[in-house]
Residue, then its C-alpha position, 0 to 999 in steps of 0.5 A: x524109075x529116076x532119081x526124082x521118083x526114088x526120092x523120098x516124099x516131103x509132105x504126105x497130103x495136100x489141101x486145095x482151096x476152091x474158088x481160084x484154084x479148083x476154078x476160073x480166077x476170081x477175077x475174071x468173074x468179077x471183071x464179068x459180071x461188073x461190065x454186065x450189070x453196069x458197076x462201077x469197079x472201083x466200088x467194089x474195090x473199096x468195099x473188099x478192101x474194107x471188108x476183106x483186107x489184112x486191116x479189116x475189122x473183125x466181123x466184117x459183112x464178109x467175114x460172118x458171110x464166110x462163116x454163115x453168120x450173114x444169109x447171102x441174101x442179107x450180105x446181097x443187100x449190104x454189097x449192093x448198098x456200098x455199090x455205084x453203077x455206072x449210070x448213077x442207078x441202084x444196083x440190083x441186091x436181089x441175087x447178086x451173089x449168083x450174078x457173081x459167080x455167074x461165069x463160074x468154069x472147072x479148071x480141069x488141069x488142077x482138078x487133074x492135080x488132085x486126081x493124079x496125087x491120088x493115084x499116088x497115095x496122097x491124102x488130099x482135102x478141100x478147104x473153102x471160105x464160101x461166099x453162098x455159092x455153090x460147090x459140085x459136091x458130087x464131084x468134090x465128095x468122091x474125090x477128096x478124102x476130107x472137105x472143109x466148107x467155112x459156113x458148114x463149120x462156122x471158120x474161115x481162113x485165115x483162122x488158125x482154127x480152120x487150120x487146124x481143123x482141117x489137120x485134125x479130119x485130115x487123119x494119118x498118113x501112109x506111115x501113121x503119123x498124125x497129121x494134126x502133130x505132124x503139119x509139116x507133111x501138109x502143103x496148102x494150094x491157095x490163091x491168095x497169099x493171106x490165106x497162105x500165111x494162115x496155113x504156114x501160122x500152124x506149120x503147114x507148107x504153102x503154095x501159091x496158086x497162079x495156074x494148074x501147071x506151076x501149081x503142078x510143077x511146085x507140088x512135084x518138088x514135094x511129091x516126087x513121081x509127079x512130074x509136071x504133067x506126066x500122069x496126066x499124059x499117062x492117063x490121056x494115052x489110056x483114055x485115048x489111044x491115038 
């Protein structure tokens, strides 16, 4: 065992956003699916800076899409109206949304994250703003110990309360402590820095996702015995023996 393993833990649960961080960068669908349909960019810049920035009012066609006040097919047509093409034309409503997230892919090296903390006693829990889209929850279900969707609870991050909530369905920890009194013990993976400031607002630590293995290598310095990569290698040499 090396010292880093012997040492005690700092957090006793992790929190993993989805969109981003369980995926493909959000922006690399965007930058898809505007050059399939012919959008121009900076429409679609305008409209998440005023329906989604730390100045967005409350309420926003985001915002109550988030928490399933707005249908997917309303805020479709509410996007597609605040949307210019390249050529001057509509933008098509009708199922935008699935445009979208079209080009959706699993990262599989973070989903391995979440696997090996497991493999270590970590609680682990998913917390997600949805935009309509759809989750592999088959997947997500047998894997994480409590799973937070925005519009199934009507929060979203931000909010204190998703938060909060999230340490409440968290539960105890290995050493019985309460999650919800003790939120320090619990460290968030997010891509975005707002959501992350959230998190920190009800005492939870925060990680800043940029990819699986400096997300992997930030959680290892709280959770020792994952190492960067070394679970991961241990389990590919059982799975693979050559």
């Amino acid at each position: 065992m090396t010292v880093a393993e012997s040492a005690p833990r700092t957090v006793d649960a992790v929190v993993f956003d989805y969109g981003g961080v369980l995926t493909n960068p959000m922006r690399e669908n965007v930058t898809a699916w505007v050059a399939a349909d012919g959008i121009d960019p900076a429409s679609f810049t305008e409209a998440l800076r005023s329906w989604l920035s730390r100045r967005a009012p409350a309420g926003s066609p985001i915002h109550r899409l988030e928490t399933g006040e707005l249908a997917p097919a309303d805020f479709n047509r509410e996007l597609a109206a605040r949307l210019r093409s390249v050529d001057g034309g509509p933008v098509v409503a009708d199922d935008l949304l699935g445009r979208l997230f079209a080009g959706t892919v699993q990262d599989e090296e973070t989903w391995r994250i979440v696997d090996d903390l497991r493999t270590l006693g970590v609680t682990v829990g998913l917390l997600s703003n949805s935009w309509g889209n759809a989750y592999p929850r088959t997947r997500i279900d047998a894997l994480f110990d409590t799973v937070v969707i925005s519009e199934e609870v009507g929060l979203r991050k931000p909010e204190p309360d998703i938060f909060e909530l999230t340490l409440r369905r968290l539960g105890t920890g290995p050493d019985g402590s309460v999650f919800a009194q003790s939120p320090g013990r619990v460290a968030f993976v997010d891509d975005a820095a707002p959501n992350l400031d959230g998190a920190r607002a009800v005492g939870m630590r925060g990680v800043l996702h940029r990819d699986a293995a400096t997300t992997r290598a930030e959680l290892a310095e709280l959770i020792p015995g994952l190492a960067p990569g070394a679970v991961g290698r241990e389990k590919s040499i059982k799975e693979d023996p050559q």
